[in-house]
C-alpha positions as CSV (number, residue, x, y, z in Angstrom):
1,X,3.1,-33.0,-1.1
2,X,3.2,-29.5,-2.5
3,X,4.2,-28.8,-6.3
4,X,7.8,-28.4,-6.5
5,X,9.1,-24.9,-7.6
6,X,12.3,-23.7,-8.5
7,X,12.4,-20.2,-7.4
8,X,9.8,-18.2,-6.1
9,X,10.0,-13.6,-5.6
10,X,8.0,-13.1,-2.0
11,X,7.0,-9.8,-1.0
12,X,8.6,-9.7,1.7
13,X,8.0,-7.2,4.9
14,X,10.2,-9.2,7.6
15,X,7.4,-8.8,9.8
16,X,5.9,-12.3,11.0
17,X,3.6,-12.8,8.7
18,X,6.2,-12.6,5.6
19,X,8.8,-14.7,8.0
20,X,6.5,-17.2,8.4
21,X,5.5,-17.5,4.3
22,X,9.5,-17.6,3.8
23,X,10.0,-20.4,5.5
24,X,7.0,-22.3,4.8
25,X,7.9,-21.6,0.9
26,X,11.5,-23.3,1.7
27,X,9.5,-26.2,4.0
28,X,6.9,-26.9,1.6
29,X,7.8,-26.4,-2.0
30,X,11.6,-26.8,-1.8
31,X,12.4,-23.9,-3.3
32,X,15.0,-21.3,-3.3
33,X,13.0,-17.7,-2.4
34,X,13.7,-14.4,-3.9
35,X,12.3,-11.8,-1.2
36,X,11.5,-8.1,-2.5
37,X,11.0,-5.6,-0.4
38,X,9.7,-2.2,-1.1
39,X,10.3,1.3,0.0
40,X,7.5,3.0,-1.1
41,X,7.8,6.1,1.9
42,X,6.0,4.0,4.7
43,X,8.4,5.0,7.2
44,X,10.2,2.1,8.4
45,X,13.7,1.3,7.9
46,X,14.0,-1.3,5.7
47,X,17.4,-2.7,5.9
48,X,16.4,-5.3,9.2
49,X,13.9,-6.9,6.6
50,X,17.4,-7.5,4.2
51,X,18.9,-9.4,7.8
52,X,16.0,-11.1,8.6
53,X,16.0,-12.6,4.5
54,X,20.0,-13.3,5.0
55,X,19.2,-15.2,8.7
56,X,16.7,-17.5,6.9
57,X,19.0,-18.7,4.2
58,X,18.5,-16.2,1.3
59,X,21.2,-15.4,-0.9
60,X,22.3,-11.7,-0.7
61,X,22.2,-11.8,-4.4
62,X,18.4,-12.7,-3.9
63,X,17.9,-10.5,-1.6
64,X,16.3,-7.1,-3.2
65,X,15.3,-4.2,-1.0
66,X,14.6,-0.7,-3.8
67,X,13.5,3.0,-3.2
68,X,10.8,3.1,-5.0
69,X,9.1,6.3,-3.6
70,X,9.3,8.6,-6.7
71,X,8.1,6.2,-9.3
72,X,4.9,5.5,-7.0
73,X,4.4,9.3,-6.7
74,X,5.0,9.9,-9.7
75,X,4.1,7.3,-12.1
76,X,1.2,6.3,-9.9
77,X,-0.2,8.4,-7.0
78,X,-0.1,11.8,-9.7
79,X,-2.1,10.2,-12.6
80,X,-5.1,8.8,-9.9
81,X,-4.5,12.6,-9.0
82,X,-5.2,13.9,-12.1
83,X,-8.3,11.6,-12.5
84,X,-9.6,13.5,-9.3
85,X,-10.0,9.3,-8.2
86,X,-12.2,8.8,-4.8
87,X,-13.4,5.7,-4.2
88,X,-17.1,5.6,-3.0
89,X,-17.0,9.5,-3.1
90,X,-14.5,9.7,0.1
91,X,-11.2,7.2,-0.2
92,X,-8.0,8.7,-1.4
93,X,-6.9,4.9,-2.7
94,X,-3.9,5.3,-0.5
95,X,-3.6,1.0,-0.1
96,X,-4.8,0.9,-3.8
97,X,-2.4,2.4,-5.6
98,X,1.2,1.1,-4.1
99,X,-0.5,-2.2,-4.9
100,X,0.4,-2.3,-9.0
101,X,3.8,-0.9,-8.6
102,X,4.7,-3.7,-6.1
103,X,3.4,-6.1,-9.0
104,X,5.0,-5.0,-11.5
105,X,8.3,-5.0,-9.6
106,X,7.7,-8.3,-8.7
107,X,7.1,-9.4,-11.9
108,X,10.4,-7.5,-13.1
109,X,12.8,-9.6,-10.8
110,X,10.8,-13.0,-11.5
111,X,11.8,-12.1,-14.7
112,X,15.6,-10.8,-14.1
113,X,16.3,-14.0,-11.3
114,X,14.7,-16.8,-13.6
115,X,12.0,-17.8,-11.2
116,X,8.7,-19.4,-12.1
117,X,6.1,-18.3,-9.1
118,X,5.7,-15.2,-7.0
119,X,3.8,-14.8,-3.6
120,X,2.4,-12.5,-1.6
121,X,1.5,-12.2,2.0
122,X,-2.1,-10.9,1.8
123,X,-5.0,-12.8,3.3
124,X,-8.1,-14.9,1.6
125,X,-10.6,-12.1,2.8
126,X,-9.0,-8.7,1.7
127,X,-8.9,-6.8,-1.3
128,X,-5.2,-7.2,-1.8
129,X,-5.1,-10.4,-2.5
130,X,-6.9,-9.8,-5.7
131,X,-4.6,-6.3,-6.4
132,X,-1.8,-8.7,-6.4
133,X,-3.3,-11.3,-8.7
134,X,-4.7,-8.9,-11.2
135,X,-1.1,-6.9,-11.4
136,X,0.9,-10.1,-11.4
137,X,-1.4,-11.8,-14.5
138,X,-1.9,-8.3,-16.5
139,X,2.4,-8.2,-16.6
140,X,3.0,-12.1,-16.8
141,X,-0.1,-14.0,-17.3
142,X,1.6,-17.5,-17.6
143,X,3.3,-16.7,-13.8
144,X,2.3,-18.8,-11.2
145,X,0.9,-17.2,-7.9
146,X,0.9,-18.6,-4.1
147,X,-0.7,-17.3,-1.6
148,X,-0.4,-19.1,1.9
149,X,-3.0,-17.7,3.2
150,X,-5.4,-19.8,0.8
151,X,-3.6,-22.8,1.1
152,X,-2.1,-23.3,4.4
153,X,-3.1,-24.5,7.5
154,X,-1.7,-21.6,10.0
155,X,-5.4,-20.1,10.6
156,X,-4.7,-18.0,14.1
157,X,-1.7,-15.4,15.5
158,X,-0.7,-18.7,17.8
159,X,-0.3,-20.7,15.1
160,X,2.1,-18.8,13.1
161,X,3.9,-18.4,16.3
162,X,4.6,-21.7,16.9
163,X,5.8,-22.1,13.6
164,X,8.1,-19.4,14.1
165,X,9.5,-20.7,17.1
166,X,9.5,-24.2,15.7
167,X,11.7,-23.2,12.9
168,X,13.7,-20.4,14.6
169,X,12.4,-17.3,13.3
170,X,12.8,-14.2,15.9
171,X,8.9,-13.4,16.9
172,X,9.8,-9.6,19.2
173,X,8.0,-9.8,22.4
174,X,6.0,-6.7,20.9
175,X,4.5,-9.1,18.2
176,X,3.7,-11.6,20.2
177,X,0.2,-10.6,21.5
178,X,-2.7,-9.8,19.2
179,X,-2.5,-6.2,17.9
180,X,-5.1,-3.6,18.5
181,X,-4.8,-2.9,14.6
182,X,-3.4,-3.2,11.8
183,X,-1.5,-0.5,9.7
184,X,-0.6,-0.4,6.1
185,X,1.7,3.0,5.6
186,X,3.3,4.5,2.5
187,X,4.1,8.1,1.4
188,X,0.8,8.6,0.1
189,X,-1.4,7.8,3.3
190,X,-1.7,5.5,6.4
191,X,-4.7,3.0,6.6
192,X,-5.7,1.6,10.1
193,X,-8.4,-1.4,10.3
194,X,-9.3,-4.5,12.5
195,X,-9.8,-5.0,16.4
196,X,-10.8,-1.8,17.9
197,X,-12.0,-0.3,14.7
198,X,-14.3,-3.0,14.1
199,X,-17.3,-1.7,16.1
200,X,-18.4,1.7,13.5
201,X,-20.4,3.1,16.4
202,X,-17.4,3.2,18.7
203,X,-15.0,6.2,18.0
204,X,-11.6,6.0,16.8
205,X,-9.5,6.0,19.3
206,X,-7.1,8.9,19.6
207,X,-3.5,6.3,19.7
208,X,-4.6,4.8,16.3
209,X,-3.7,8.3,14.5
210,X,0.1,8.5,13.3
211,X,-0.2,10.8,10.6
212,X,-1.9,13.6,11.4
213,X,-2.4,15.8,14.5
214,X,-5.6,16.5,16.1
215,X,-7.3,19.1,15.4
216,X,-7.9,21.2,19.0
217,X,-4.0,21.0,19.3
218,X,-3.3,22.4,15.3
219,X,-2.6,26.0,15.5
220,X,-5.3,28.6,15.8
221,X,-4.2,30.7,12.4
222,X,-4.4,29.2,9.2
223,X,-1.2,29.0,7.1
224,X,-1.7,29.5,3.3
225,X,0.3,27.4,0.7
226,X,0.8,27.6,-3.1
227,X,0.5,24.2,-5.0
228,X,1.8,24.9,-8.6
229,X,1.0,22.5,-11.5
230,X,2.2,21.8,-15.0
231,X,0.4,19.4,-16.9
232,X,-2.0,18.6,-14.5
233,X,1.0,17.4,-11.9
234,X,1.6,19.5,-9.1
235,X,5.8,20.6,-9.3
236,X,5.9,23.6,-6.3
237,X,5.0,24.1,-3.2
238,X,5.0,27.6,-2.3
239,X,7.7,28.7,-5.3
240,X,10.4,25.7,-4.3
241,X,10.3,23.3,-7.1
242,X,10.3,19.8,-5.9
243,X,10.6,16.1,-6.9
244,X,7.0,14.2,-7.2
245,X,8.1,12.1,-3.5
246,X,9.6,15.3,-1.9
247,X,6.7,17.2,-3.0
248,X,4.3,14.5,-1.3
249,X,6.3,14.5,1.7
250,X,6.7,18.7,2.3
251,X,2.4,18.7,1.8
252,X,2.5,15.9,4.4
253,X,3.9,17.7,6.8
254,X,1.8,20.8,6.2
255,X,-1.7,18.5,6.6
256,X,-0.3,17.1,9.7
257,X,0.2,19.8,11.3
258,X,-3.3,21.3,10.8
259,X,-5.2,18.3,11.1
260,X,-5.9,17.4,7.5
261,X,-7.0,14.3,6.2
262,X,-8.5,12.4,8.3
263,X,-11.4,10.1,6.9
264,X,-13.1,7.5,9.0
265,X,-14.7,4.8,6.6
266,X,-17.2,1.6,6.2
267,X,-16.2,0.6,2.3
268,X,-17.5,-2.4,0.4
269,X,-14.5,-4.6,-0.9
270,X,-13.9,-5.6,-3.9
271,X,-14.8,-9.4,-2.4
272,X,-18.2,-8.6,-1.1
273,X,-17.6,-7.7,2.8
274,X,-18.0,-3.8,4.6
275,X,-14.9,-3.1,6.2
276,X,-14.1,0.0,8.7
277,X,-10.6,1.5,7.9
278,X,-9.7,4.9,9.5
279,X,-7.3,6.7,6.6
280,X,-4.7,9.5,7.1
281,X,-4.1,11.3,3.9
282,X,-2.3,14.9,4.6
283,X,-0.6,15.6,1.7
284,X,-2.8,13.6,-0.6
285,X,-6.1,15.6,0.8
286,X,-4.2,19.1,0.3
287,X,-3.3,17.9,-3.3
288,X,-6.7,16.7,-4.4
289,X,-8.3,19.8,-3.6
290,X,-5.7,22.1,-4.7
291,X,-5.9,20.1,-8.0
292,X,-9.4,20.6,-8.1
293,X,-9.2,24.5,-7.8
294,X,-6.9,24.5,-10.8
295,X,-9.4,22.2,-13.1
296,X,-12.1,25.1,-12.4
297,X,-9.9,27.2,-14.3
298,X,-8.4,25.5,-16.8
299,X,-11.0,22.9,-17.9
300,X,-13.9,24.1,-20.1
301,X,-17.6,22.9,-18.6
302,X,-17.9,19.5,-20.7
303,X,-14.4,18.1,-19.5
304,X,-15.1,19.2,-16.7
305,X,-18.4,17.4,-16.0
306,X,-17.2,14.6,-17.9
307,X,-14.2,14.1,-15.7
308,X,-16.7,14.4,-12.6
309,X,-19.2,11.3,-14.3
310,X,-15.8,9.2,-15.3
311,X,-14.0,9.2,-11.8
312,X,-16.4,7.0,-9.5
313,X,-15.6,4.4,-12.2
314,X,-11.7,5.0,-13.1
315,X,-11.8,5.0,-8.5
316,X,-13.3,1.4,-8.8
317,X,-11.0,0.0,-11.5
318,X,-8.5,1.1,-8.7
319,X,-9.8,0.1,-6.0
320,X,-10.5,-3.2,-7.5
321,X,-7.0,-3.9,-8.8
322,X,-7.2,-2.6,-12.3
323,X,-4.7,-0.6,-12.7
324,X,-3.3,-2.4,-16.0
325,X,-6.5,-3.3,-17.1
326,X,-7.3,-1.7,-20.7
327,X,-10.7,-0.1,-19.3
328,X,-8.1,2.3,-16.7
C-alpha cells in the first residue's frame, strides 16, 4: 500500500500516458490531483487536456491549463540565446529549456493549491526525468516527487491500455497502436526520437519532419531578413518590433520555408545512454546565427573567446537540468 498523499500537481498532457498516471495517482495514493498543463507554443490545442482532467474527476478549480509562451521565450529560450548554448557543438536545447519553466510552474501551484507532492510523466531512462527533479528540488527542496514510471508496474503500450480501458479512460483508435515516434514540440523546436529513428545508419524518413520544409521544394532565391537586437535580445525582424514569442514564431516561419534547421543527432544523455533524436529548430537556428554576427561586432576579442570556452559547459548545465543551479 502506497503512502497516502493529500494532493498531488501532475503535469498533465491528456495524452495516454498522463491519463493513465492520473488515475493511477487517484487509485493508488488516494489523493485528490491538481493537473497543469502548459502552453509553451507546441501547437496543440490545449483545452481537450482541461475535458479530459474534468472527465476523470478533477475539480475545475484544480484544473490549470496557462499560456506560458512568452515567459519561455523570453525569460528562457533568449538568455540560452545569448550564451550562444549548443549542446555537444550542434543541439539547440529545444527539450532542455521548456523543462525548468514547467518546474517552476509546478512548484508555484503546489504552492498556491496546498499540495504536498508533484509528478511528472517522464520515463526512468530519459533525461527528463532528471530536468524535472533538479527544477522541482532547486524551487522546493522539501517537495515530494513521483514518478510512475519508476514505481509502477505498467511496463508496455498494452499495459497502459488495459488500464485505460479498465478504468474508463478514452484511449483514440490512433493511440492505440505503437507509434513510429515520438514528438516533443514547443515554440522553440520539435524533437523526434524512438522506433524508426533508432537505426543511425537508416535515414530519417521524410513524414517524421513537421517543422521545416525540405530543402529541393524551398524556393530557388534566397530571401534576406533583418534580426535587430537590444541587449543581446533580438526585438525586430525586418524593422516590425515584436514580442519575444511573436518574434520566435515570424523567424519560424521564415526557416521553414527555406529549409532551416534541421539537425539529425546521436547525443549522450545526461543518464549514460546515446540516443538518436532528429531536431527541427527554424527560428531558433536563424536566431543563433544572427546573434552570432552581432557578437563579432560588438564584443571585444577576450569576451569573445571567453564566451566561446564557457558555452559547451553553460550547454551541459542545460542539458543536464541545471538551470537553477548556482554554477548556470
Amino acid at each position: 500500500m502506497a503512502d497516502r498523499l493529500r494532493r498531488v500537481v501532475l503535469a498533465f498532457s491528456g495524452g495516454l500516458d498522463t491519463s493513465v498516471i492520473l488515475k493511477w495517482l487517484q487509485t493508488t495514493y488516494k489523493c485528490e490531483v491538481v493537473t497543469f498543463t502548459a502552453d509553451l507554443g507546441q501547437g496543440e490545442e490545449l483545452e481537450p487536456a482541461r475535458a479530459k482532467a474534468e472527465l476523470m474527476g478533477v475539480k475545475p478549480e484544480h484544473i490549470f491549463v496557462d499560456d506560458l509562451k512568452e515567459e519561455f521565450v523570453g525569460d528562457y529560450v533568449f538568455p540560452m540565446m545569448r550564451a550562444n548554448a549548443l549542446y555537444e557543438g550542434l543541439y539547440l536545447l529545444g527539450t532542455s529549456i521548456a523543462r525548468p519553466l514547467i518546474a517552476k510552474r509546478q512548484i508555484e501551484i503546489a504552492r498556491e493549491v496546498d499540495a504536498d507532492a508533484v509528478s511528472h510523466g517522464a520515463t526512468g531512462k530519459g533525461n527528463d526525468q532528471v530536468r524535472f527533479e533538479l527544477g522541482y528540488y532547486a524551487l522546493a527542496p522539501d517537495i515530494r516527487v513521483i514518478a510512475p514510471w519508476r514505481e509502477w508496474d505498467l511496463t508496455s503500450r498494452t499495459a497502459l491500455i488495459e488500464f485505460a480501458e479498465k478504468h474508463q479512460i478514452p484511449v483514440p483508435k490512433d493511440k492505440r497502436g505503437e507509434s513510429p515516434f515520438s514528438t516533443d514540440a514547443n515554440l522553440l523546436h520539435t524533437s523526434s526520437e524512438g522506433k524508426v529513428l533508432e537505426d543511425p545508419w537508416v535515414e530519417v524518413p521524410d513524414y517524421v519532419y513537421s517543422r521545416t520544409d525540405d530543402l529541393v521544394s524551398a524556393p530557388d532565391t534566397p530571401e534576406e531578413i533583418t534580426v535587430e537586437f537590444k541587449r543581446g535580445d533580438a526585438v525586430a525582424v525586418n524593422g516590425e518590433a515584436l514580442s519575444p514569442a511573436n518574434l520566435l514564431a515570424r523567424l519560424n516561419e521564415l526557416g521553414k520555408r527555406h529549409g532551416i534547421g534541421r539537425l539529425d543527432l546521436v547525443e549522450n544523455r545526461f543518464v549514460g545512454m546515446k540516443s538518436r533524436g532528429m531536431y527541427e529548430t527554424p527560428g531558433g537556428t536563424i536566431l543563433h546565427a544572427a546573434h552570432r554576427a552581432i557578437e563579432q561586432l560588438t564584443l571585444d576579442r577576450g569576451a569573445a573567446h571567453l564566451k566561446d570556452e564557457l558555452m559547451p559547459r553553460y550547454a551541459e548545465l542545460l542539458y543536464n537540468g541545471f538551470w537553477f543551479s548556482p554554477e548556470r
